[in-house]
N, C-alpha and C positions, 0 to 999 in steps of 0.2 A: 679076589683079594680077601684071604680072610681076615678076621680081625684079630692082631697079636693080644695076648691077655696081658695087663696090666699088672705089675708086683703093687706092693702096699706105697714101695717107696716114690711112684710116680703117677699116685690117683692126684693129678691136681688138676687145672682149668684145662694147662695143655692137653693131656691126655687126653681128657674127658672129650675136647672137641675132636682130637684127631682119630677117638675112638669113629664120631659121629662123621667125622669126612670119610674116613675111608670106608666104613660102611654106605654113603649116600653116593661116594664115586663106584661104587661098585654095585648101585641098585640103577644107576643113569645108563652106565659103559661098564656091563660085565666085559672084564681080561684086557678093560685100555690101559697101554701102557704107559700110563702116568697119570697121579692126579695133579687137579689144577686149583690152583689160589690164585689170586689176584689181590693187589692193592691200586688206586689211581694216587696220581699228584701234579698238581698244577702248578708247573715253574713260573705265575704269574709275580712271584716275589721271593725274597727269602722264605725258602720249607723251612717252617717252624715244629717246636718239640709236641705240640698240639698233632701236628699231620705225620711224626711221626710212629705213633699209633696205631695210624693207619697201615704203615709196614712191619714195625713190632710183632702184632697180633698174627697175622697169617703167617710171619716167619717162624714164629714161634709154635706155631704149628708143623708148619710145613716142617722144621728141621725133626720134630717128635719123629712124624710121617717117616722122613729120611733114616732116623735112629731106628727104627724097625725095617730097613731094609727097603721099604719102596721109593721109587722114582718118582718126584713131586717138580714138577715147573708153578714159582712164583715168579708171577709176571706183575710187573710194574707198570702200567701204563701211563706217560708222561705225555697230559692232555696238553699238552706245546700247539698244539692245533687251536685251540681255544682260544677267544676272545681278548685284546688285550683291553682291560675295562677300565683302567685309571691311572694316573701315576701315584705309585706309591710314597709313601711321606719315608724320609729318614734314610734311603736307599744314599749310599755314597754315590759319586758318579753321574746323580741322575738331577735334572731339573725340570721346571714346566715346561720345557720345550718337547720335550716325550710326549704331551698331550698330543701332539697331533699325530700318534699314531695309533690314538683310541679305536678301537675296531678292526684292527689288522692283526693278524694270528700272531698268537707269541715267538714265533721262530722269525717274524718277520720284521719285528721290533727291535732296532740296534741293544746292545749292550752296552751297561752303564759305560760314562768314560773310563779310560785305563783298563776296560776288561781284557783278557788274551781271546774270549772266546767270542764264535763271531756273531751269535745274537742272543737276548735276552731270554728267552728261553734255555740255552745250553749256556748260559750264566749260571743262573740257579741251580740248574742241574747237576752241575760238573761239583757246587760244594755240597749238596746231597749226597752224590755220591760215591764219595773221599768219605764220608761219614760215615753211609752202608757198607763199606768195604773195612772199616776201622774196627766197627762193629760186629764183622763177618756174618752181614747179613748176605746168601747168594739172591740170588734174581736174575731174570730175564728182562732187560727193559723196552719197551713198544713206545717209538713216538709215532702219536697218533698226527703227526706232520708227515712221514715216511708213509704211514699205512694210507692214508687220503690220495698224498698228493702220486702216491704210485699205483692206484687202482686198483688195491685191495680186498676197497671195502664196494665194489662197486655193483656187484651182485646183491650186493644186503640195501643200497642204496637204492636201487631198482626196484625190488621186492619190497621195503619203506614208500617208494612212490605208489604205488601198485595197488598198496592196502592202504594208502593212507585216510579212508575213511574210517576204518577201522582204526587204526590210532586216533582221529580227532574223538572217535566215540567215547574211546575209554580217557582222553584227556578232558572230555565236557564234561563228564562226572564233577571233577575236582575243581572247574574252573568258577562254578557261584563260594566255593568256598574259599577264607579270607587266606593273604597270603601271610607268611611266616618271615618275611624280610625284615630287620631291625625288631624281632622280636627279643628278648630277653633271653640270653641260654647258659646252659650251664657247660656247652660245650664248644669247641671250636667250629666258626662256622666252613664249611667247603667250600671253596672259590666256584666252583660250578653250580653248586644245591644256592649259592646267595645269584651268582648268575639269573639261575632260573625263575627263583624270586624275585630278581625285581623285575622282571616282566615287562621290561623300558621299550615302548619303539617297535624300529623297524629290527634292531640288536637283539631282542629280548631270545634268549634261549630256554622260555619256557614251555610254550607247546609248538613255535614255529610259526612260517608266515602263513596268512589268514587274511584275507579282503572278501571282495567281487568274484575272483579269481576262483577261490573255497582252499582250503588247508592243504599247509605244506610243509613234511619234516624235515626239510633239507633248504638251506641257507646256503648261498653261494658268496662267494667275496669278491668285491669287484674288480673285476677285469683290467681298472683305469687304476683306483687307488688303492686297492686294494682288502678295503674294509667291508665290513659286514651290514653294512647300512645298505641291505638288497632286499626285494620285494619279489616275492617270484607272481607275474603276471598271468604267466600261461603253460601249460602242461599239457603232450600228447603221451599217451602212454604207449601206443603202437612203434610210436615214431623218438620217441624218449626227447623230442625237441620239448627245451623246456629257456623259459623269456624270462631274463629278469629285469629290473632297472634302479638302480643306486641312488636314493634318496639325500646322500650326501653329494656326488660332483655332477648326477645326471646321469651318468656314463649308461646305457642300457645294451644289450644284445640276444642273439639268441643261439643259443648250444644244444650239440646232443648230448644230453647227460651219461650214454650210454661210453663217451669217451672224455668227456669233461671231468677233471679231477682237482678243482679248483673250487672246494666247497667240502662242507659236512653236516650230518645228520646231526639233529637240534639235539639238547642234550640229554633229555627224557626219552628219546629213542636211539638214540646213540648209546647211554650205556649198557640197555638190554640187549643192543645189536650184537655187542661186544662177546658181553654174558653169553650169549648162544652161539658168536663165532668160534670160541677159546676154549668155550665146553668149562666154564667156572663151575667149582663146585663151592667153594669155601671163598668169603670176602664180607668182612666187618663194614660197617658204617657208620657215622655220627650221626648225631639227634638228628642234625638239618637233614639229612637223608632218610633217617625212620620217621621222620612226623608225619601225620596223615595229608595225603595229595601231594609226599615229596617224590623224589626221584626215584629211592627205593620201592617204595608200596607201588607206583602209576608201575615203575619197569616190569614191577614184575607182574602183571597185566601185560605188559606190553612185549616182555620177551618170547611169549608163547605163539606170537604172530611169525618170529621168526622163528620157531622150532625147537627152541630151548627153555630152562625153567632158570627159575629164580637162584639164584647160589645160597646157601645157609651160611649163617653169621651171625656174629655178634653186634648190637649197637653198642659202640664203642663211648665211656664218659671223659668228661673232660681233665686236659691234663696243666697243671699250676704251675706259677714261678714264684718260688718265694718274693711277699713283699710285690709283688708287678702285677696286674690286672688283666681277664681274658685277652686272649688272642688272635690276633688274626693275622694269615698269612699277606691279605694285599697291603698289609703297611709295613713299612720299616722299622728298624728298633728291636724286634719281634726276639727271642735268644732261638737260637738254630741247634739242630746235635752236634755241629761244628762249634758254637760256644758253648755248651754243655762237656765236648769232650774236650776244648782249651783246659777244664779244669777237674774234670771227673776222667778214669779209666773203665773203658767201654765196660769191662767186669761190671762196673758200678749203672753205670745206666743202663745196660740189657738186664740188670736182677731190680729197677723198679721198673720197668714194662710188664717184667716175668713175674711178681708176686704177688700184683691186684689181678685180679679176675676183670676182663675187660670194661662191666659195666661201674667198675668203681673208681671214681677220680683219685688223685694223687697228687704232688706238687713235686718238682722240682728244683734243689738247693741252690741260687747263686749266692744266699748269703750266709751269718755262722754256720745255718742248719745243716751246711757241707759237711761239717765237722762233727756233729753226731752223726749223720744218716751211716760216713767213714766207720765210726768205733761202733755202728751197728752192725756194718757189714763184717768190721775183722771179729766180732763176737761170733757171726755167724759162722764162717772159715775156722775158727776156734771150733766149733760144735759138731759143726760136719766132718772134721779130721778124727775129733774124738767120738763121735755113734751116739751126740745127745741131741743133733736137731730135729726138730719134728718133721716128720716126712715129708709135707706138701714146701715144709723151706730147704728141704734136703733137693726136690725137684727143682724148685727155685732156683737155690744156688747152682747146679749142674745146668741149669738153661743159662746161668751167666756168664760161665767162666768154660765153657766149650760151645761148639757144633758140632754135628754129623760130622765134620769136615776135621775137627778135631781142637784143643785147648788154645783160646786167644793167648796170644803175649803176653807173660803176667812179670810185674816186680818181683826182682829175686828175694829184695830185704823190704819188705809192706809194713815198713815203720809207720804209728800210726801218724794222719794224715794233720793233725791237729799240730801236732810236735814237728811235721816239715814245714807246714808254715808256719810257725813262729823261729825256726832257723832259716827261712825264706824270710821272712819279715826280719829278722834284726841282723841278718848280713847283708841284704843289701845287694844281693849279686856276686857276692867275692866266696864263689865256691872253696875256693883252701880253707876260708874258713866256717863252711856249711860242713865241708868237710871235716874239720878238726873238730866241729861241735856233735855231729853225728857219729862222730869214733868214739866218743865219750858215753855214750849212752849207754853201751854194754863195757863195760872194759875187758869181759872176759869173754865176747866174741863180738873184737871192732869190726866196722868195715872198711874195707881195705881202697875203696873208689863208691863217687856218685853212683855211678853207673849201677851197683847194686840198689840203689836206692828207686833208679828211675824205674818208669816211666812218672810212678807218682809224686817222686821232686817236684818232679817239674810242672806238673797238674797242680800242686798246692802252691809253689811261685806262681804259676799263669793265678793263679785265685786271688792271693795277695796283692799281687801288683796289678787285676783289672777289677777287682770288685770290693776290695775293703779301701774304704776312703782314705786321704793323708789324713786327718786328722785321728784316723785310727792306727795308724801305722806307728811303729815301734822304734824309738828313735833312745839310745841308749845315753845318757851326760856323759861327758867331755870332764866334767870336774864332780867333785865329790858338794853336794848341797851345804857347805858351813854353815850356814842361817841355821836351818833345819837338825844339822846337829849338834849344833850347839844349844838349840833349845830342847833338846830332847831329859824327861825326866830318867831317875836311876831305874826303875821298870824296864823302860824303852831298852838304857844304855846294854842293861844285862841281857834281853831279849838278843844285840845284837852281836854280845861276847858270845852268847851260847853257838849261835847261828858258824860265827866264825870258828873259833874252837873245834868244830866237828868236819867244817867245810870239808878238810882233806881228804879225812878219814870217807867223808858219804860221797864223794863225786864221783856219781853216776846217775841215770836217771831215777832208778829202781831207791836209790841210796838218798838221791835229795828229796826226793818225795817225801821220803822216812823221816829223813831229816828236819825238814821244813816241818811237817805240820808238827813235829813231837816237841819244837823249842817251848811252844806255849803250853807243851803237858808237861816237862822238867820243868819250868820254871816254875808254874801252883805246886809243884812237889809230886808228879804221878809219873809213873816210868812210860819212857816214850811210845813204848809200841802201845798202850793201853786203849782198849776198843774205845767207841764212842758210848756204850753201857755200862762204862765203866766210867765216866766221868760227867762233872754234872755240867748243868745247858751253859756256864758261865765259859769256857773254852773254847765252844765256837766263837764267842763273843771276841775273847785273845786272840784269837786266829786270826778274825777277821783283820784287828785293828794291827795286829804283826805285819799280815800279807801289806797290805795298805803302805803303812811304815817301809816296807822294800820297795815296794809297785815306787814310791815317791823316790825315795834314796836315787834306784837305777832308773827310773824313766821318766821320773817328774811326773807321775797320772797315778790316778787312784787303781789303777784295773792294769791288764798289760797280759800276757802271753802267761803259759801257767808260769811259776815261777822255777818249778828245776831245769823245765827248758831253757828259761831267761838266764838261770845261773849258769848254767853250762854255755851257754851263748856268749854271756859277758866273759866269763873265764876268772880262775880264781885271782891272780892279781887283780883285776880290775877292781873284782867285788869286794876286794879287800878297800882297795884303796876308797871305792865310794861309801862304803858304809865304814867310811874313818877309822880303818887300821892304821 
């Protein structure tokens, strides 16, 4: 496989890795034909936008890979076999009564009430992945539920028992040093790397069971209840009978593991199991993963036992929410890519995965900052059509708005995102007249239906109406303020002749913009279009206390939606009649 040369216009993180993948799948497995990536995730609660990162980064790769021509399997592995550790807070559907099935695999855990799916495992999954498919991420998905309980992994499980001195060795290393569980981080922590920290018990999936007996990387789930609360006693290796006994109901027995598939390897030898089965070549991590004596650093030690090497990666930084605080997938509340894409167009969230380099955090908008990150993207789109964007956002963008596979779904008319929600916010729901307000904005090329508008309509309503509070929402008067103008001085009154006066002539968006801010430069006496170096600091000051004076007139509030949207919104009678024509 040799390596494609790179143009100028896509030296960016992608490249650079997928330079470094296919070069290292081709020093592993010269002429295999495929390379491998991997992401894992754990449907122990809603995937949040922290864990997705985790899939981001290698797709993001992996599609480069694709883009030159080679055959890439990104596999997903949905550790669904793994531990159910707590009930999560905030989860709809769900109450304390879920505790008692602490310790039973997550496929085995009913699903919240009213779910359609039949267990809590393939709950979370199913809105994952309606998200990666929205997003046009491809994949391969492996539940590690299927691969156990059908005897897949049971050669590797064998060969784990066999050596498993050799694993206790290299996990003694790490074991006088402190653990990293509630440690402070800057990153999302992984429901399996926090597993293994906390080291609880008979449960604990940090190095495996351990007494009288001597070390063991394989946990069974009990027979009776089916939880993890098992101690393995005794072990032949000729004979692969291997005893355990269930510290929760008693239950004990004894199996030959060499046909027993009611169990799996602890999670520090579990994931390098994987790595060497799958032939990984490429897979990112978070801190909890890269810090010293985590899962990543022991595995990769530990995969060499079974025949394979470490996969090359990025330690991946943590990913924000405007205003909300680190995250974690075991609790509820958490925003998912499912709420991220109620309000954002996948274009928009696949270009901020794509434009940080992995190890650099980022934050994601549920609040105004929606509305810049918007008018930074359609600058960008502006720049890439016209040949002035810088390269590495020129890759950028092209990692957003396609794949390998070809250009995601995009809005035909990408009005910007600012100006639909405030025609979202002051109609209310009554498309005729979103529509009537969005036909006005160009009058010399209206649009003819929503439907040119959508997908993002409807992404800037879903915004309006789940994250901007009523008390910030846009409620237009019913009557024209008499108090208010009646006190108004002859400054004011003229301020509001000039305003009307022009109304007809400027309505449009382009036109009231114009319009709007130049009343307060004709009335000092300076011609409307005149720059801001052309006039002195006392006009903003006019501006201000003008906008203000409408903000109050049409919406009673000092602040309110910009205002040529608001005028086109309200419509010219109206705005006549509230500002006392």
């Amino acid at each position: 496989m040799p390596i494609v040369a790179q143009s100028t216009e896509t030296t960016d993180w992608v490249s650079r890795f997928a330079d470094e993948v296919i070069a290292e799948s081709e020093r592993r497995a010269p002429g295999k034909p495929a390379v491998v990536v991997a992401s894992g995730l754990s449907p122990s609660g809603p995937i949040h936008l922290g864990n997705l990162r985790e899939v981001m980064t290698p797709h993001l790769v992996a599609d480069e890979i694709r883009r030159r021509g080679y055959t890439v399997r990104h596999l997903i592995s949905w550790d669904d076999y793994d531990r159910y550790r707590k009930v999560p807070a905030g989860v709809p559907g769900v109450d304390e009564s879920w505790a008692e099935h602490i310790g039973k695999p997550l496929t085995s855990v009913p699903a919240p009430k009213g779910s359609p799916h039949p267990n809590w495992a393939e709950h979370f999954k199913a809105a994952m992945t309606a998200s990666l498919a929205e997003l046009g991420v491809e994949f391969d998905g492996i539940s590690q539920t299927a691969q156990y309980t059908s005897g897949v992994y049971r050669e590797q499980i064998l060969h784990a028992m066999k050596h498993r001195r050799d694993i206790d060795a290299i996990l003694a290393q790490y074991r006088t040093k402190p653990k990293t569980a509630g440690k402070k981080s800057q990153k999302p922590v992984d429901e399996a790397e926090l597993e293994a920290a906390e080291g609880s018990g008979a449960a604990a999936e940090d190095d495996g069971s351990s007494g009288s007996a001597g070390y063991f990387p394989y946990k069974p789930y009990c027979g009776n209840c089916e939880k993890d609360l098992t101690t393995v006693t005794a072990y032949d290796d000729d004979s692969t009978e291997l005893t355990y006994a269930c510290t929760d109901c008693g239950f004990s027995e004894t199996v030959r593991l060499s046909e027993f598939n009611r169990g799996k390897l602890v999670w520090k030898v579990d994931w390098p199991m994987r790595w060497a089965y799958e032939g990984v070549v490429f897979e990112p991590s978070g801190v909890d993963h890269s810090s010293p004596g985590s899962s990543f650093q022991v595995g990769g030690q530990i995969v060499g036992i079974f025949g394979g090497k470490q996969p090359i990666g990025p330690m991946y930084a943590f990913v924000g929410i405007s205003g909300m605080a680190k995250m974690s997938s075991s609790k509820g509340g958490v925003p998912t890519p499912a709420d991220a894409l109620q309000i954002m167009e996948p274009q928009l969230l696949r270009w901020l995965y794509a434009r940080r380099r992995p190890n650099q955090s980022f934050k994601i908008a549920f609040d105004q900052e929606i509305q810049r990150l918007y008018d930074e993207w359609d600058r960008l789109d502006v720049k890439v059509a016209d040949g002035s964007a810088l390269p590495a956002d020129v890759a950028a963008h092209s990692r957003a708005v396609r794949t390998a596979a070809g250009e995601l779904p995009a809005t035909p008319r990408p009005l910007p995102y600012r100006t639909l929600a405030s025609v979202a916010d002051i109609t209310a729901g009554h498309e005729d007249q979103a529509l009537r307000i969005l036909g006005e904005l160009d009058p010399a090329n209206p649009i003819a239906s929503l439907d040119e508008a959508r997908p993002r309509y409807d992404k800037a309503e879903a915004w309006i109406n789940t994250h901007v509070p009523a008390d910030q929402r846009t409620i237009v008067r019913q009557e024209p303020d008499a108090e208010l103008l009646k006190s108004l001085d002859e400054p004011s009154r003229q301020s509001l002749r000039l305003l009307l006066d022009g109304l007809a002539d400027h309505w449009s968006l382009d036109g009231l913009t114009h319009h709007v801010y130049g009343v307060p430069k004709v009335q000092a006496g300076f011609p409307a279009d005149a720059t801001p170096k052309e006039l002195p600091p006392e006009i903003k000051t006019a501006q201000r206390t003008f906008f203000a004076l409408l903000y109050h007139l049409l919406v009673g509030r000092d602040t309110g939606p910009r205002l040529p949207t608001l005028l086109l919104a309200v419509g010219q009678d109206r705005v006549r009649t509230l500002l006392g024509e």
